[in-house]
DRENLUMGU-221457 format. One record per residue: residue number from 0; x, y, z of N, C-alpha, C in turn; residue in one letter. Coordinates in pm, 1 decimal. Atoms other than C-alpha are relative to their C-alpha. Layout:
N
[NUM; [X; Y; Z]; [X; Y; Z]; [X; Y; Z]; A]
...
% end
This chain:
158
[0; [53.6; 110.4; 74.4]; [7840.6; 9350.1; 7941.5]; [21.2; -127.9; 80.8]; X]
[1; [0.8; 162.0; -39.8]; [7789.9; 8975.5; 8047.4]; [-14.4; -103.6; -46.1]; X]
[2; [38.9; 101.1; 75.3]; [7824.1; 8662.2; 7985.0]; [91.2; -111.0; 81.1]; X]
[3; [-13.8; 112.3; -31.4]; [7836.6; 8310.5; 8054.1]; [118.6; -48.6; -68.9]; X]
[4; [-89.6; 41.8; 38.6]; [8177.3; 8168.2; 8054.2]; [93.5; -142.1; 82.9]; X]
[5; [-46.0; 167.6; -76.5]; [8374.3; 7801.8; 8095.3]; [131.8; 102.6; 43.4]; X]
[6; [-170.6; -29.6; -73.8]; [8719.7; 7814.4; 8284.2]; [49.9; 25.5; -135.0]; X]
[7; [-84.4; -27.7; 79.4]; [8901.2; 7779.5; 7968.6]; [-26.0; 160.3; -94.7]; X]
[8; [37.4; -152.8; 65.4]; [8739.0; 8091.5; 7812.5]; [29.0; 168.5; 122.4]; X]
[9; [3.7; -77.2; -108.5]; [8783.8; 8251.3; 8142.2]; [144.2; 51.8; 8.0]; X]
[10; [-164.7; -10.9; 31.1]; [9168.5; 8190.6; 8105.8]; [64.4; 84.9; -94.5]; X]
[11; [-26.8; -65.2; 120.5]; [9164.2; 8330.4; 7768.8]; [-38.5; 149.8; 31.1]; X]
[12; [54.7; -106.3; -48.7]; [8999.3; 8645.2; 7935.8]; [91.3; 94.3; 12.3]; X]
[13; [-59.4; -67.0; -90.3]; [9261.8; 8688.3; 8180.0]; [134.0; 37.0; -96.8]; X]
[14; [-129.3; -4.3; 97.3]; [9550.3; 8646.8; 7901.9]; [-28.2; 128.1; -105.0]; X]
[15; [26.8; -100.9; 105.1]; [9375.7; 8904.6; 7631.1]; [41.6; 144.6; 77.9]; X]
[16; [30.0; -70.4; -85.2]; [9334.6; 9128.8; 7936.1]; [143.0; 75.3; 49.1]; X]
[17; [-178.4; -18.9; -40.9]; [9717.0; 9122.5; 8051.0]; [39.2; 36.7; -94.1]; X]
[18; [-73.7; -43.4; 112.3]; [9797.8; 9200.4; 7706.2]; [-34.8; 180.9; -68.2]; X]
[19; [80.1; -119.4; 84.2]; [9537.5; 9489.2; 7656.7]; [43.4; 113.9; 127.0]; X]
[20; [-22.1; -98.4; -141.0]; [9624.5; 9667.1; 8020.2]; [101.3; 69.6; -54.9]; X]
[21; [-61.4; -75.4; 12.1]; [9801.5; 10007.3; 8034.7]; [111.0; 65.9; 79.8]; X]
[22; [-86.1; -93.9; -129.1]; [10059.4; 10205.7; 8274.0]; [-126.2; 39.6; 48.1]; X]
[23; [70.8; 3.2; -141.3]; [9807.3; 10273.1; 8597.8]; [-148.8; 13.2; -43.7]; X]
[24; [128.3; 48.7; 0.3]; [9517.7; 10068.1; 8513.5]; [-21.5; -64.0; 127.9]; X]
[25; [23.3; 81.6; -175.3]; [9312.3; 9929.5; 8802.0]; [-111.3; -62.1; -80.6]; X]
[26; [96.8; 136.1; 36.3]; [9134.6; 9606.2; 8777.4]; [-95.6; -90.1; 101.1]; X]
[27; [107.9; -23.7; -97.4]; [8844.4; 9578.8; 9016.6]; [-61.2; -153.9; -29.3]; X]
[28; [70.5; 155.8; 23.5]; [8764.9; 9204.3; 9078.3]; [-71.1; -35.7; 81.6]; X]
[29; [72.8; 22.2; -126.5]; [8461.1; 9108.5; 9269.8]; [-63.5; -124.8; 20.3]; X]
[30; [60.3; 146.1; 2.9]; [8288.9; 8801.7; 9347.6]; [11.9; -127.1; 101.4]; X]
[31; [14.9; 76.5; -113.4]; [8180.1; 8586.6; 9633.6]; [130.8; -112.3; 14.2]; X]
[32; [-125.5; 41.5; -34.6]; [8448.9; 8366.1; 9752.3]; [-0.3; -136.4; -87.6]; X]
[33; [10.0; 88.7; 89.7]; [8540.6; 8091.0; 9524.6]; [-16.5; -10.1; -148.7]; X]
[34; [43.8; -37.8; 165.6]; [8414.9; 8249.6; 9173.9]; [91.0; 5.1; -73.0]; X]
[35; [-148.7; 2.6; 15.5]; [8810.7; 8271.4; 9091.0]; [60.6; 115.5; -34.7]; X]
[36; [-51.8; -114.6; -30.1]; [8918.9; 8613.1; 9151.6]; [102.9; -64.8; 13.2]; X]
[37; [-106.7; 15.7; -23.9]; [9260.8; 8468.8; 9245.6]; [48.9; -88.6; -149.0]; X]
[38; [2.6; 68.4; 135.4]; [9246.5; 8187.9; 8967.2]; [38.7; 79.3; -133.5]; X]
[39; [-37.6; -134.0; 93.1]; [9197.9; 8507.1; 8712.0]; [120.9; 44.3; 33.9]; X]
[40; [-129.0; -86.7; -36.8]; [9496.6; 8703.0; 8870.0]; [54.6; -87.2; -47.4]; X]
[41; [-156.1; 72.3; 32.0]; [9746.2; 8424.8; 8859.3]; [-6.8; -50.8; -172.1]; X]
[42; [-46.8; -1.3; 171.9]; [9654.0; 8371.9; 8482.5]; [12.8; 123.5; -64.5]; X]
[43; [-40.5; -95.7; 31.2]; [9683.2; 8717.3; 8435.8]; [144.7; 41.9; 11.2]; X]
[44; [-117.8; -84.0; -29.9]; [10008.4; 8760.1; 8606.0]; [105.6; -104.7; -97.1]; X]
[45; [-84.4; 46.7; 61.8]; [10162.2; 8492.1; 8403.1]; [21.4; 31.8; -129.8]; X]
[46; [41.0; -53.2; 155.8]; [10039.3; 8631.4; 8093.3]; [50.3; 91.9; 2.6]; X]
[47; [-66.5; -93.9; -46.3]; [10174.3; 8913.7; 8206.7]; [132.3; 23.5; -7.0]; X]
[48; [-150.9; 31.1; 55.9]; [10526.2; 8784.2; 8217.1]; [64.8; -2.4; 145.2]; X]
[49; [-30.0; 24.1; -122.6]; [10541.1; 8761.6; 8606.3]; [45.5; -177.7; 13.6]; X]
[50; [-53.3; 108.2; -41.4]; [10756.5; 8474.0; 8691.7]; [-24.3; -89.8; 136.0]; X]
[51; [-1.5; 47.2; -168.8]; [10710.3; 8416.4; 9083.2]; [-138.5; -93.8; -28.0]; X]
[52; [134.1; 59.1; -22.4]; [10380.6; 8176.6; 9167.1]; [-51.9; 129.9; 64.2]; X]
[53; [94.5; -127.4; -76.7]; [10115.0; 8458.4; 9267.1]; [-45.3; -86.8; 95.6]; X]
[54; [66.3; 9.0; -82.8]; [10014.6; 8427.4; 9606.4]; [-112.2; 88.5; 30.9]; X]
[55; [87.5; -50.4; -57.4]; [9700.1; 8528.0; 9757.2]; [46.7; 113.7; 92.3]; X]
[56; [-12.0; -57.5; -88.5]; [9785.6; 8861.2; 9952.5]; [-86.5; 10.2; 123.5]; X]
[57; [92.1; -2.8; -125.2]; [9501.8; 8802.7; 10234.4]; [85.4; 82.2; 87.5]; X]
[58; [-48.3; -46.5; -81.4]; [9727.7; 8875.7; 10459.9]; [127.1; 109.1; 61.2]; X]
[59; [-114.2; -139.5; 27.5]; [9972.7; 9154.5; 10356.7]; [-54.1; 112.6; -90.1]; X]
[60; [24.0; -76.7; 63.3]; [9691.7; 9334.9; 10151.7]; [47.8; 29.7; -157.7]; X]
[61; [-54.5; -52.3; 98.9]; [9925.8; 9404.4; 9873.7]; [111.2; -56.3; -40.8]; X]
[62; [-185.9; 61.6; 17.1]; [10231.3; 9199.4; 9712.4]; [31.1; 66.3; -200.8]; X]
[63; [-56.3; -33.7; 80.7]; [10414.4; 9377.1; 9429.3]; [98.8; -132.1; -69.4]; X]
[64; [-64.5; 47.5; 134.4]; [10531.6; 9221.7; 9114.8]; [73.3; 34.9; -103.9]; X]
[65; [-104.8; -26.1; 89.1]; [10828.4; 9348.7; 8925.6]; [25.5; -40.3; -96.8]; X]
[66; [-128.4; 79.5; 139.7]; [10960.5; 9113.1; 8670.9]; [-98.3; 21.4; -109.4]; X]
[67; [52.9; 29.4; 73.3]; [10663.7; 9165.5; 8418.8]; [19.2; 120.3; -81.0]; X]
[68; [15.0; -135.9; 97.6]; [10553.6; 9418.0; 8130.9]; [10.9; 93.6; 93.5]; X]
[69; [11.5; -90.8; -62.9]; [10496.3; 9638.0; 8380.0]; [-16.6; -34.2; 161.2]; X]
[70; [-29.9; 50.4; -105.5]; [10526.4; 9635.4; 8727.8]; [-210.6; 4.1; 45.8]; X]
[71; [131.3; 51.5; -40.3]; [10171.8; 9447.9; 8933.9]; [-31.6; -8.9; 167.0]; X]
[72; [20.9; -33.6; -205.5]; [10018.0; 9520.5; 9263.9]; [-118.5; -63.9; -13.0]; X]
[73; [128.4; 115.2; -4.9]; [9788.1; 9222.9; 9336.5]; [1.1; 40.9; 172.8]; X]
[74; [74.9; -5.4; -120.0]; [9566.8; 9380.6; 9617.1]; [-101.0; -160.5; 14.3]; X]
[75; [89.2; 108.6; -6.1]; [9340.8; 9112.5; 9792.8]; [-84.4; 168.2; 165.8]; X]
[76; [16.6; -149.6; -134.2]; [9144.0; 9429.7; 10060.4]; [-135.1; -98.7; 74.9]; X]
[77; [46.0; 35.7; -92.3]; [8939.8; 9117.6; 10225.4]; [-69.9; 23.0; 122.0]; X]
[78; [22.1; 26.9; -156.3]; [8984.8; 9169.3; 10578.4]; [-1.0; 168.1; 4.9]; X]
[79; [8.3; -148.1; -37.2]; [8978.7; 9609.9; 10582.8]; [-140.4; -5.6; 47.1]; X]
[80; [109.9; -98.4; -90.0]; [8758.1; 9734.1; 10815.3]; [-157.5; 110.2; -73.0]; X]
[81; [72.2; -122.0; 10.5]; [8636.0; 10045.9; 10636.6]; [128.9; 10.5; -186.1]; X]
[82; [-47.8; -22.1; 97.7]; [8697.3; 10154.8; 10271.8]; [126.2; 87.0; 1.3]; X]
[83; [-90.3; -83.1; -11.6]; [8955.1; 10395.6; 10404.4]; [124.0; -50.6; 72.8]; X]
[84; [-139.5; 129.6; -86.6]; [9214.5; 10160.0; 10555.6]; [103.2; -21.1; -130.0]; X]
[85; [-15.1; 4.5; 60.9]; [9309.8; 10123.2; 10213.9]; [144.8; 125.4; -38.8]; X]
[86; [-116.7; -126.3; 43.1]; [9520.6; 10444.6; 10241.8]; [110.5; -5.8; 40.3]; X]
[87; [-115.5; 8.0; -115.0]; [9745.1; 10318.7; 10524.6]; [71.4; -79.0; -83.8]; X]
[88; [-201.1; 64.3; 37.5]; [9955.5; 10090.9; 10288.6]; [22.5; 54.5; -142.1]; X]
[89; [-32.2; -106.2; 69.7]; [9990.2; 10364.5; 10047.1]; [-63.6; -73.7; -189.6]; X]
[90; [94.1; 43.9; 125.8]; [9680.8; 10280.0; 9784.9]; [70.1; 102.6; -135.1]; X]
[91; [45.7; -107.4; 114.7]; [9758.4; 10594.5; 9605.7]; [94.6; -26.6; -52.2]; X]
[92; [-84.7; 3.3; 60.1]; [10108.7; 10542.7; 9550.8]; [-1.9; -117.0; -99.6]; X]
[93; [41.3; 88.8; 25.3]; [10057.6; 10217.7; 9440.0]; [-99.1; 3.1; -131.9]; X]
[94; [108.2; 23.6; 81.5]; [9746.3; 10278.1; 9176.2]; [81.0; 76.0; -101.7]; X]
[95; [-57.1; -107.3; 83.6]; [9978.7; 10615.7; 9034.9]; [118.8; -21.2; -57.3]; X]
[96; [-160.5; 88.2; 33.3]; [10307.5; 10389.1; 8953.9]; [32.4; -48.1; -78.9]; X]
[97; [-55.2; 44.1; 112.6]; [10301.1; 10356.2; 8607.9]; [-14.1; -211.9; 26.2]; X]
[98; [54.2; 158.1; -3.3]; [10201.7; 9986.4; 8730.4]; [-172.7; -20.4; -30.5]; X]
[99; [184.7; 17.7; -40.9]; [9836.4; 9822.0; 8725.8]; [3.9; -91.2; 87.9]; X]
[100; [64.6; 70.2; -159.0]; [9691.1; 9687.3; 9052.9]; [-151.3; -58.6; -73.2]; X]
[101; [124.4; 64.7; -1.4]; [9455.6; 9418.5; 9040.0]; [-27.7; -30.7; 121.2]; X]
[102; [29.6; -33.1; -145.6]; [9238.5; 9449.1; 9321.7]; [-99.7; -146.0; 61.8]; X]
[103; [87.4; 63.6; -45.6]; [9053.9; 9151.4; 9487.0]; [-116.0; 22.3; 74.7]; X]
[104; [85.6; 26.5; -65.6]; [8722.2; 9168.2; 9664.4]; [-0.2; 215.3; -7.1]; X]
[105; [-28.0; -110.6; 82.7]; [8712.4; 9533.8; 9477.8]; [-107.7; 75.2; 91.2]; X]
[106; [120.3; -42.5; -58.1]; [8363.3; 9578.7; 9607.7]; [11.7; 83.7; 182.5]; X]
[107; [-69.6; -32.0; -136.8]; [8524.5; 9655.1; 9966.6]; [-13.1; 148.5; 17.2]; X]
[108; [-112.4; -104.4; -0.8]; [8663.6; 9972.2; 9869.4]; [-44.1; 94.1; -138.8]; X]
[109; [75.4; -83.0; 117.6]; [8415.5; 10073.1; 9568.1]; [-11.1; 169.6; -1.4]; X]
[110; [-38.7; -126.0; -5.4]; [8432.9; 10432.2; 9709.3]; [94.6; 81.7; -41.6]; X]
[111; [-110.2; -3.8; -9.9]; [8780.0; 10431.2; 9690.6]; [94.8; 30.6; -119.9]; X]
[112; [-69.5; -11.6; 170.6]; [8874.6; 10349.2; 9313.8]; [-20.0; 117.0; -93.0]; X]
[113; [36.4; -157.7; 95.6]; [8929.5; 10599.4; 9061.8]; [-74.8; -18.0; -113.9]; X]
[114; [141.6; 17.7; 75.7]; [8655.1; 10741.2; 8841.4]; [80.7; -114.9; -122.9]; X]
[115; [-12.0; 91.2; 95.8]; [8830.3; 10509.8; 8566.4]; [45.6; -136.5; 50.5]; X]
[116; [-90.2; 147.0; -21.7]; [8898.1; 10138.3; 8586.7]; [-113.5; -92.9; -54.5]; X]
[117; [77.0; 131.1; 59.7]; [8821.6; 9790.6; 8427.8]; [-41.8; -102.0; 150.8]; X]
[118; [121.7; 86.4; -123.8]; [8520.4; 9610.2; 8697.3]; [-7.8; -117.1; -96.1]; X]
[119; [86.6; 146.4; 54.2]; [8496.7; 9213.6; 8628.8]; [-49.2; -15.7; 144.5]; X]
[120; [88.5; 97.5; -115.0]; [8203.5; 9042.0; 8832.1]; [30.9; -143.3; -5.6]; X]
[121; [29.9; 173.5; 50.8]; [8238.4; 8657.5; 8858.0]; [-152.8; -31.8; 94.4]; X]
[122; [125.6; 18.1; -73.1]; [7926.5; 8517.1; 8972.1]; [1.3; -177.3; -41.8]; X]
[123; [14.3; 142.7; 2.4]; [7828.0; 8147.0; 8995.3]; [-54.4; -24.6; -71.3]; X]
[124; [122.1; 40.2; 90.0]; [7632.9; 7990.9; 8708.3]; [10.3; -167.2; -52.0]; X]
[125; [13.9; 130.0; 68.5]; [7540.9; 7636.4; 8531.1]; [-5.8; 62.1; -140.0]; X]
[126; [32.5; -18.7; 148.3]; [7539.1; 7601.4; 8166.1]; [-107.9; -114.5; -13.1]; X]
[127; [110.1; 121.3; -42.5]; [7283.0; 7347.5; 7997.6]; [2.6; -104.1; 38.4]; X]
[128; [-61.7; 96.0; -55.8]; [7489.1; 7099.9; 8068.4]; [-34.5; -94.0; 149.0]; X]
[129; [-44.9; -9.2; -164.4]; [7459.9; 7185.7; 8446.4]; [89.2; -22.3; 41.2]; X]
[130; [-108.0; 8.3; -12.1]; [7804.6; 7208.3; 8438.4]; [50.5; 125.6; 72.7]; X]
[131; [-43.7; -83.1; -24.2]; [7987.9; 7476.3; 8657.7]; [37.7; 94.9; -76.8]; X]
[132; [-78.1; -88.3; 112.9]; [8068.3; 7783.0; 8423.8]; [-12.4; 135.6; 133.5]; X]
[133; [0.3; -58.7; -100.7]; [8064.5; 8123.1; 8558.2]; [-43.5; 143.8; -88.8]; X]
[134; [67.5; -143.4; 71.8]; [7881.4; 8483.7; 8476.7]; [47.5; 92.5; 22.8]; X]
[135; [-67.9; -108.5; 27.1]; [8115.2; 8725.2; 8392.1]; [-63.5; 127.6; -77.3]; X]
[136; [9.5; -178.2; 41.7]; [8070.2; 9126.4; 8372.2]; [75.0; 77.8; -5.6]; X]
[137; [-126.5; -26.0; 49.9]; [8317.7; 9279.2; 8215.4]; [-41.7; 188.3; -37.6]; X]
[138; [34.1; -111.0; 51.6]; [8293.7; 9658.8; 8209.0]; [172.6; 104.8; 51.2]; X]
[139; [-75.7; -42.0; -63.6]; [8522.4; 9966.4; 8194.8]; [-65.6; 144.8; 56.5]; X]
[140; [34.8; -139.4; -92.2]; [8390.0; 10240.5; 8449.8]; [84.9; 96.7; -34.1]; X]
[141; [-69.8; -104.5; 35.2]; [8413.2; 10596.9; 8410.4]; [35.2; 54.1; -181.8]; X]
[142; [-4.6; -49.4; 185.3]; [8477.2; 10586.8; 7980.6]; [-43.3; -70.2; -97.6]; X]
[143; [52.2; 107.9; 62.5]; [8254.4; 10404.4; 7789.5]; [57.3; -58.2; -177.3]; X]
[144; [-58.5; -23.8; 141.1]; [8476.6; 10506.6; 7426.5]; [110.4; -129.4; 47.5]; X]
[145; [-106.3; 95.8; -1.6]; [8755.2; 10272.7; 7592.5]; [-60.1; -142.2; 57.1]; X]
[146; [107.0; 158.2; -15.7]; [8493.4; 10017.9; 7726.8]; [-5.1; -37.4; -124.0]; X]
[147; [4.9; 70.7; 155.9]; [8428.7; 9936.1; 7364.6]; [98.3; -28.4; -63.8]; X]
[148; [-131.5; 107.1; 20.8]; [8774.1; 9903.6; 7276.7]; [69.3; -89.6; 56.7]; X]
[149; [-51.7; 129.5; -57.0]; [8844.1; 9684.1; 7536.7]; [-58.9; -86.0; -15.6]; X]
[150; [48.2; 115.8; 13.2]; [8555.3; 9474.8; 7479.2]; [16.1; -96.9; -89.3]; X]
[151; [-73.8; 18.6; 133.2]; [8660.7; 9456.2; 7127.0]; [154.0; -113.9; -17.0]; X]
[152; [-115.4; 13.8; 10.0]; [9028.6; 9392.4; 7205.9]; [-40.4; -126.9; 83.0]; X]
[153; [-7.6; 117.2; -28.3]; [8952.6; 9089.8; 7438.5]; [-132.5; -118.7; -53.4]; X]
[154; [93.4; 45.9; 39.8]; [8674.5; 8990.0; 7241.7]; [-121.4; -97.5; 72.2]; X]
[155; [75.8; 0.1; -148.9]; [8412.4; 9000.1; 7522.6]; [-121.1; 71.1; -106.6]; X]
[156; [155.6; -76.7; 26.8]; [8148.3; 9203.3; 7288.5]; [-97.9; -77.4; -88.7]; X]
[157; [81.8; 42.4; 86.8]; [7866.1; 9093.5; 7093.3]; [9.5; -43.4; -152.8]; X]
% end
C-alpha cells in the first residue's frame, strides 16, 4: 500500500513500527538517497529503546544494537559490489538472532532477503501545498495475512 506522508507522520510510522516488530524481522528500506532511510531508522531505534545516537553504517555495513527490546542490526549494504557480499559479514547470522535488522538501500541485495519481510519505499513527493512530503509503500512480502495486520497495527491501511 501507499501513501503520501509529512515527516511528522513519517515519525509516527517509524515508532508504531518499532513497537509492532518481532524476534527476526527484516526491514527492507529503499529509496534514493535523501528520502530518509536513515532519518526512519534512528526514529525507529529510539522507539525501540536503543540509547546510543544511530550512526549511519556506510562504512562498516552493519552496527549492532543491544540495549533495546530486542537486539538491532542497522545494515546500510550501499557500497557491496554484488548481492552476495552480503554473506561475508555473516548476513545470515545476523537476520536468524532473535534480533531484527533494518536494512538500508534494501534494493541492493533484493535477491538476498528472506521470502518474508516488511519492504518500505520512500520516494520523493509534494503535497498541494508543494511542500516536501514523501510517498511511502509500506508492504509485508511473502504473507499477505500479516501484511494486513501490520497495516492495521501501524495504521497505514485504508
Amino acid at each position: 500500500m501507499k501513501k503520501i506522508l509529512t515527516f511528522d507522520e513519517i515519525n509516527r510510522l517509524a515508532k508504531k513500527l518499532a513497537d509492532y516488530v518481532s524476534p527476526n524481522t527484516v526491514v527492507a528500506l529503499i529509496g534514493d538517497l535523501g528520502t530518509g532511510k536513515t532519518t526512519f531508522t534512528k526514529t525507529f531505534a529510539k522507539a525501540f529503546g536503543i540509547e546510543d545516537n544511530l550512526k549511519s553504517p556506510t562504512f562498516n555495513y552493519v552496527l549492532e544494537y543491544l540495549d533495546g527490546r530486542l537486539p538491532l542490526y542497522h545494515f546500510d549494504v550501499y557500497r557491496l559490489g554484488s548481492p552476495e557480499e552480503i554473506y561475508e559479514i555473516g548476513y545470515e547470522d545476523y537476520i536468524n538472532n532473535e534480533g531484527v535488522a533494518l536494512i538500508e538501500w534494501a534494493n541492493i541485495i533484493e535477491s538476498e532477503l528472506p521470502k518474508k519481510y516488511i519492504k518500505i519505499e520512500f520516494e520523493y513527493a509534494l503535497d498541494k501545498e508543494y511542500q516536501e512530503v514523501r510517498s511511502i509503500s509500506l508492504e509485508y512480502i511473502g504473507d499477505k495475512e500479516k501484511e494486513e495486520e501490520m497495516l492495521k497495527y501501524v495504521d497505514f491501511s485504508n
